[in-house]
TORDRENKOL-174856 format. One record per residue: x, y, z of N, C-alpha, C in turn; residue in three letters; residue number from 1. Coordinates in pm, whole numbers, plus 50000, padded with zeros to 5 digits. Layout:
ATOM n_east n_north  n_up ca_east ca_north ca_up c_east c_north  c_up residu num
ATOM      X       Y     Z       X        Y     Z      X       Y     Z    ala NUM
...
//
This chain:
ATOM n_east n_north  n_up ca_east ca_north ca_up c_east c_north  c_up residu num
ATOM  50083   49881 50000   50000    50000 50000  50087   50125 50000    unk   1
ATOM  50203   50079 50111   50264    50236 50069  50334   50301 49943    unk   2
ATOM  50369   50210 49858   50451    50183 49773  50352   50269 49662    unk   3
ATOM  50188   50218 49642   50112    50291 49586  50074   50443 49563    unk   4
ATOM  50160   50433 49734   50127    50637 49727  50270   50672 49721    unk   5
ATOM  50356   50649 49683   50413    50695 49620  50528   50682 49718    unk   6
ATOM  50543   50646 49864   50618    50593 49951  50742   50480 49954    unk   7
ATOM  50840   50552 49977   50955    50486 49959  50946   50365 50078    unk   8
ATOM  51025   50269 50109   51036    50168 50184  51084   50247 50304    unk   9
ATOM  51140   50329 50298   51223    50355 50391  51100   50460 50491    unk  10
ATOM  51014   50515 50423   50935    50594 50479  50852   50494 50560    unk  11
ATOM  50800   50377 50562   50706    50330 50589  50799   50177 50723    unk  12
ATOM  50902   50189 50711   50931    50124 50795  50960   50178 50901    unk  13
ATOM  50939   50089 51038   50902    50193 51169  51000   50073 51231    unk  14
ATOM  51174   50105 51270   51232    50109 51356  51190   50015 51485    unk  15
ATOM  51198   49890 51546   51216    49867 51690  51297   49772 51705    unk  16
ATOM  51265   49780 51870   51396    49680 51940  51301   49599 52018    unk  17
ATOM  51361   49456 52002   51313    49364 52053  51334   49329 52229    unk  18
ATOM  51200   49304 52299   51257    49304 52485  51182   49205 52511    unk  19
ATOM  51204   49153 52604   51143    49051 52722  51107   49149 52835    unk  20
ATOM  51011   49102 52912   51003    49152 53050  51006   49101 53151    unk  21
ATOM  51067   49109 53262   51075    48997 53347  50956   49083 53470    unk  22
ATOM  50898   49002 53536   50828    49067 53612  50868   48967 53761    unk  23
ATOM  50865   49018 53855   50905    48945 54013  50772   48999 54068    unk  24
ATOM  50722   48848 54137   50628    48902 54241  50697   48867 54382    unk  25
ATOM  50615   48953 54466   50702    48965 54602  50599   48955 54717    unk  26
ATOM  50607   48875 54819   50495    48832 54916  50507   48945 55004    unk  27
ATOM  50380   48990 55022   50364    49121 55149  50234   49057 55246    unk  28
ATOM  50244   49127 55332   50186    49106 55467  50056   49280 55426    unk  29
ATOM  49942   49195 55360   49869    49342 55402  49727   49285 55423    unk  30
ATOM  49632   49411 55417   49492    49340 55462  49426   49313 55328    unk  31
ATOM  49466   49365 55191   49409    49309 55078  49496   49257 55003    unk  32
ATOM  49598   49220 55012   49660    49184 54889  49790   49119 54999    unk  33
ATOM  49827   48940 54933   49953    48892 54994  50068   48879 54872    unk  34
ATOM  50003   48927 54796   50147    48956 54657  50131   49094 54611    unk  35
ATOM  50243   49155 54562   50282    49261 54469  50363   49222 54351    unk  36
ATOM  50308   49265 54263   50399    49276 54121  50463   49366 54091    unk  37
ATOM  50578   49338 53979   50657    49502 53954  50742   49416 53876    unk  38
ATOM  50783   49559 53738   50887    49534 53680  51007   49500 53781    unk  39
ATOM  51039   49393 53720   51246    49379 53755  51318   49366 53664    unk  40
ATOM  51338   49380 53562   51379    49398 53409  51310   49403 53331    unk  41
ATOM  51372   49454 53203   51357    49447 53070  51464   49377 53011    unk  42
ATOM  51509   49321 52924   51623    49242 52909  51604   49222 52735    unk  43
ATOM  51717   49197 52676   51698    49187 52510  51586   49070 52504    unk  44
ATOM  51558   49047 52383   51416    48924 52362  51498   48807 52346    unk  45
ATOM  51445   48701 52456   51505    48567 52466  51447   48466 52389    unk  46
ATOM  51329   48539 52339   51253    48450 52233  51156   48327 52299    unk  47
ATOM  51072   48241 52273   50999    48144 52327  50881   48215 52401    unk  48
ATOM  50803   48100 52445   50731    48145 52542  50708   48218 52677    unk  49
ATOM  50638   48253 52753   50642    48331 52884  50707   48178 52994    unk  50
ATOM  50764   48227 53085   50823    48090 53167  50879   48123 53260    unk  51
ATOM  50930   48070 53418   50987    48071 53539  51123   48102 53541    unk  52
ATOM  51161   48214 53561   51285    48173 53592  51337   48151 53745    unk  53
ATOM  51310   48205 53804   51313    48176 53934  51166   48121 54017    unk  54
ATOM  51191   48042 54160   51054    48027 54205  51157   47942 54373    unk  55
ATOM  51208   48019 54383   51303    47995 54564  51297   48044 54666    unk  56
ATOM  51276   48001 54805   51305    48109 54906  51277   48236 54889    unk  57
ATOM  51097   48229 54866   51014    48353 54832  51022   48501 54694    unk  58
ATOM  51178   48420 54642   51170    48504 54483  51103   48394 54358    unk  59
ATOM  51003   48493 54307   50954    48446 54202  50972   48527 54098    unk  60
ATOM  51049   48513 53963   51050    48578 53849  51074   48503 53714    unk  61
ATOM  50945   48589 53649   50854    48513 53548  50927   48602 53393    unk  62
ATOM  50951   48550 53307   50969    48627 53200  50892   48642 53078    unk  63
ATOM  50880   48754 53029   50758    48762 52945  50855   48796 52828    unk  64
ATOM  50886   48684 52665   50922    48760 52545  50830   48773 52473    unk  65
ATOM  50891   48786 52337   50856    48863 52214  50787   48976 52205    unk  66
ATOM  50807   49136 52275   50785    49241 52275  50882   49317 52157    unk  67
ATOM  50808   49383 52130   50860    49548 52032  50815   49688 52100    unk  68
ATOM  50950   49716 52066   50928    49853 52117  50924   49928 51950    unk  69
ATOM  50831   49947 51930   50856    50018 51797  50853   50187 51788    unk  70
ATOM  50887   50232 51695   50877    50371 51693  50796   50409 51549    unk  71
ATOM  50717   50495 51635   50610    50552 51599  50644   50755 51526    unk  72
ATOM  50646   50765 51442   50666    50946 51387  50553   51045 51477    unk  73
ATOM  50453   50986 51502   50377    51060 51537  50407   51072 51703    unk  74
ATOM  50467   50953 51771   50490    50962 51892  50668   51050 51916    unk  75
ATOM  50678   51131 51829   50847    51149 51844  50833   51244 51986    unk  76
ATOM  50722   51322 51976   50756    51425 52136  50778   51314 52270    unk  77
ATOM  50677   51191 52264   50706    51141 52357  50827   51060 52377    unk  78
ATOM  50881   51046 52243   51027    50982 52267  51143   51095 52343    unk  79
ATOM  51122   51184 52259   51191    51354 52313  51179   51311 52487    unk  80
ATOM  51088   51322 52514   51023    51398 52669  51082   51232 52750    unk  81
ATOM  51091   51140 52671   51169    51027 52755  51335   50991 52817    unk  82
ATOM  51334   51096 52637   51510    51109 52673  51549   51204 52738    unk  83
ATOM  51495   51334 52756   51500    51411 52816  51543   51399 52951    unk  84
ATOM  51438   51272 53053   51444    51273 53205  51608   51210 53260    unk  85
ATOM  51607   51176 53362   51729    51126 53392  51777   50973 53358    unk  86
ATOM  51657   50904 53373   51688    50789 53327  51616   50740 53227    unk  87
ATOM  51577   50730 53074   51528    50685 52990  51494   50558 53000    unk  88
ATOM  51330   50526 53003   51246    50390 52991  51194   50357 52939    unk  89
ATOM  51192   50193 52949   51067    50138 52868  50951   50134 53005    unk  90
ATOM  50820   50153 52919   50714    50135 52995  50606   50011 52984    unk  91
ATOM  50586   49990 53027   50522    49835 53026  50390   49807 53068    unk  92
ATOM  50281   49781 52993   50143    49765 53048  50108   49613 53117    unk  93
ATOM  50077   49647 53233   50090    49514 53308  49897   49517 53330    unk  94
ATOM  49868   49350 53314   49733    49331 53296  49758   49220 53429    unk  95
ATOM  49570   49109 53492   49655    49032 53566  49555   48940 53479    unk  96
ATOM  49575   48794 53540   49488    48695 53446  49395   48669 53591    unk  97
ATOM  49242   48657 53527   49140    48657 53641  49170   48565 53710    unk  98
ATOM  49159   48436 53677   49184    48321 53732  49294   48314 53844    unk  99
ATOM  49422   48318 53794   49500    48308 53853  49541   48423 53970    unk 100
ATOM  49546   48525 53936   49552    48661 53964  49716   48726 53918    unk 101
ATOM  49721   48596 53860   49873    48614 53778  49922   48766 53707    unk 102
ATOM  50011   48877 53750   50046    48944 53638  50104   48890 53468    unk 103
ATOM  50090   48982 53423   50171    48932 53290  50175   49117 53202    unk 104
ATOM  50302   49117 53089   50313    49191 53040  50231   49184 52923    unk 105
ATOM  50163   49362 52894   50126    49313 52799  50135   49403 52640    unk 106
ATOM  50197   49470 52686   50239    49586 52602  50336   49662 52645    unk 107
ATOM  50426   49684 52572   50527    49798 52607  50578   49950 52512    unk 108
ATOM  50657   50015 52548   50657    50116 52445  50765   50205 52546    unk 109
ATOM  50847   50293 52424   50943    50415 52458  50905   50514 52445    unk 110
ATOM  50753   50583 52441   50670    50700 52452  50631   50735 52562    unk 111
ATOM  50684   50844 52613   50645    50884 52744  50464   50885 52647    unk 112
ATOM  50457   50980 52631   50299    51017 52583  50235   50888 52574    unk 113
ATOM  50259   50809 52494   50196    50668 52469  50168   50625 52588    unk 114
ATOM  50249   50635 52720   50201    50550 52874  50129   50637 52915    unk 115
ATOM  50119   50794 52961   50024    50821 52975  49920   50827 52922    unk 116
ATOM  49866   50773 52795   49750    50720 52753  49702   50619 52813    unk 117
ATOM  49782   50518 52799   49716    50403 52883  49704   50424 52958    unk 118
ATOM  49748   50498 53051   49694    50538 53218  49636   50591 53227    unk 119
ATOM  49585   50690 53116   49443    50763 53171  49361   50676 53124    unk 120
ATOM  49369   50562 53076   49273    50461 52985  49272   50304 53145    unk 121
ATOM  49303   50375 53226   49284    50282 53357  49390   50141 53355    unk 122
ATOM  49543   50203 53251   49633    50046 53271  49709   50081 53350    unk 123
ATOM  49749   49970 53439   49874    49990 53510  49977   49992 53460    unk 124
ATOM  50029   50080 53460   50210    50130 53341  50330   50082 53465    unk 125
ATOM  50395   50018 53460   50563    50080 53541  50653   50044 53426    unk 126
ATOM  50755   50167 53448   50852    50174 53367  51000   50070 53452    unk 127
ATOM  51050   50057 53401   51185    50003 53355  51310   50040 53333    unk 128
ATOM  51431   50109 53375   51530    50165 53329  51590   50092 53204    unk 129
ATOM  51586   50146 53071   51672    50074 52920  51820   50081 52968    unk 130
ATOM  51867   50020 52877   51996    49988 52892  52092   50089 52786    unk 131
ATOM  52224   50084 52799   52226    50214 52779  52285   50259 52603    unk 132
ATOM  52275   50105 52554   52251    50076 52438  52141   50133 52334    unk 133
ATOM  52042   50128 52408   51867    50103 52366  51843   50273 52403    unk 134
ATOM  51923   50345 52493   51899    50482 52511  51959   50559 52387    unk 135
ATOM  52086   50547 52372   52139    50565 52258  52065   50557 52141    unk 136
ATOM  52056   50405 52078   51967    50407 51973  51840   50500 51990    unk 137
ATOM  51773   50553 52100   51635    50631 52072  51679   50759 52066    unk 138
ATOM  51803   50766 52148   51861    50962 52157  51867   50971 51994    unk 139
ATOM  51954   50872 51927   51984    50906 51754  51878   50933 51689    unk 140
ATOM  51802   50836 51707   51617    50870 51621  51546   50971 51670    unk 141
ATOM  51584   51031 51823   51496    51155 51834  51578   51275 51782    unk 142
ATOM  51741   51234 51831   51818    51367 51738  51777   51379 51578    unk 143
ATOM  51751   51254 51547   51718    51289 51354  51573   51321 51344    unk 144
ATOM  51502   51299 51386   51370    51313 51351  51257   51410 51418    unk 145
ATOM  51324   51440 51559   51218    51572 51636  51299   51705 51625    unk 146
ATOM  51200   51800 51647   51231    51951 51631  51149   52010 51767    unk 147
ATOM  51156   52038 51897   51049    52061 51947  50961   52165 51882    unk 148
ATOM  50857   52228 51898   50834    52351 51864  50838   52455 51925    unk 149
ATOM  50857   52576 51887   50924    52706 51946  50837   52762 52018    unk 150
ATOM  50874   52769 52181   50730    52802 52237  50685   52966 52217    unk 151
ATOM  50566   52949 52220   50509    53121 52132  50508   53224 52251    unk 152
ATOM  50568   53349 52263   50540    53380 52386  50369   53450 52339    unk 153
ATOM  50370   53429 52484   50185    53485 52553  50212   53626 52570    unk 154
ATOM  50149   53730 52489   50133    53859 52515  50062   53904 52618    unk 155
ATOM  50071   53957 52736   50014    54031 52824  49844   54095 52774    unk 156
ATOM  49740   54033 52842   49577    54091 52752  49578   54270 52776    unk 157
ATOM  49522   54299 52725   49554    54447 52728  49426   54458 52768    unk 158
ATOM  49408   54623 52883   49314    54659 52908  49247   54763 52886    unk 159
ATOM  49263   54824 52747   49229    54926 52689  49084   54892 52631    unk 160
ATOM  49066   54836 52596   48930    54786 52565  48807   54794 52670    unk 161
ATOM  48856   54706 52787   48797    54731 52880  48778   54865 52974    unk 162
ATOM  48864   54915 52956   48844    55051 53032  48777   55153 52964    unk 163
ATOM  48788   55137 52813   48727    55238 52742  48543   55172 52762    unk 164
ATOM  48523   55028 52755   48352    55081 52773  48336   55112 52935    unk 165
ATOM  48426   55109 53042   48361    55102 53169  48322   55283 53207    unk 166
ATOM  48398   55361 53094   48402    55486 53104  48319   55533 53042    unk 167
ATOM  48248   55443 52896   48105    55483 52847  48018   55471 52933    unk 168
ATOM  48024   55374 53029   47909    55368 53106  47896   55443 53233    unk 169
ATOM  48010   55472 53284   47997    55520 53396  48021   55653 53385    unk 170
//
């Protein structure tokens, strides 16, 4: 299709890096909940199915592959506004399975903007510190491809308008 409009290959291919997620649950002592979930890595894609890697002396960590982080043109501010902070992340939409009450990953992404969507869309996001490989590669694609835009200054409202009818009337 792109090729039809007149689109080079190069325009239409969208850039990503392949991750796993490892997620650790951790036993707590509370009045609703005796597990917590949370990222504990991101790690390159190990390929295969989701599976155990640990399960000992109360650490459990589960790994989730075949994720893309792809990049998106339209998401470049939120790549900007990622590299920007101190530590550049991946963010990760964590769902749980009813049954089990199992977490699992289920989406990820290098758009700041893109996670706060899902979070105002009611997903649980935690980010991940990238590695400093994977920061690099996104600093290059946001150095080539974003421009922020130039912020406009705000002129002071003027009150000449207003004073001239308060003086017709009064």
């Amino acid at each position: 299709m792109g090729v039809a409009l007149g689109y080079s290959d190069a325009m239409t291919d969208k850039p990503f890096k392949p991750f796993a997620v490892v997620l650790e649950r951790l036993n707590v002592e509370g009045r609703w909940a005796s597990q917590e979930w949370r990222v504990a890595a991101v790690i390159e894609d190990v390929g295969g199915e989701p599976r155990v890697l640990v399960d000992r002396d109360g650490i459990y960590h589960k790994v989730f592959p075949g994720f893309q982080a792809i990049i998106h043109r339209d998401e470049a501010e939120g790549y900007y506004l990622n590299m920007t902070t101190e530590e550049p992340s991946l963010f990760v939409s964590l769902r749980f399975d009813e049954a089990t009450g199992e977490a699992y990953a289920f989406q990820v992404t290098l758009s700041y903007n893109e996670a706060a969507r899902w979070m105002d869309g009611g997903e649980r996001v935690e980010r991940a510190p990238v590695d400093s490989e994977t920061a690099q590669w996104l600093g290059e694609w946001v150095e080539s491809n974003y421009r922020p835009e130039a912020k406009k200054r705000q002129r002071p409202k003027s009150f000449e308008g207003k004073e001239g009818r308060l003086r017709e009337r009064g």
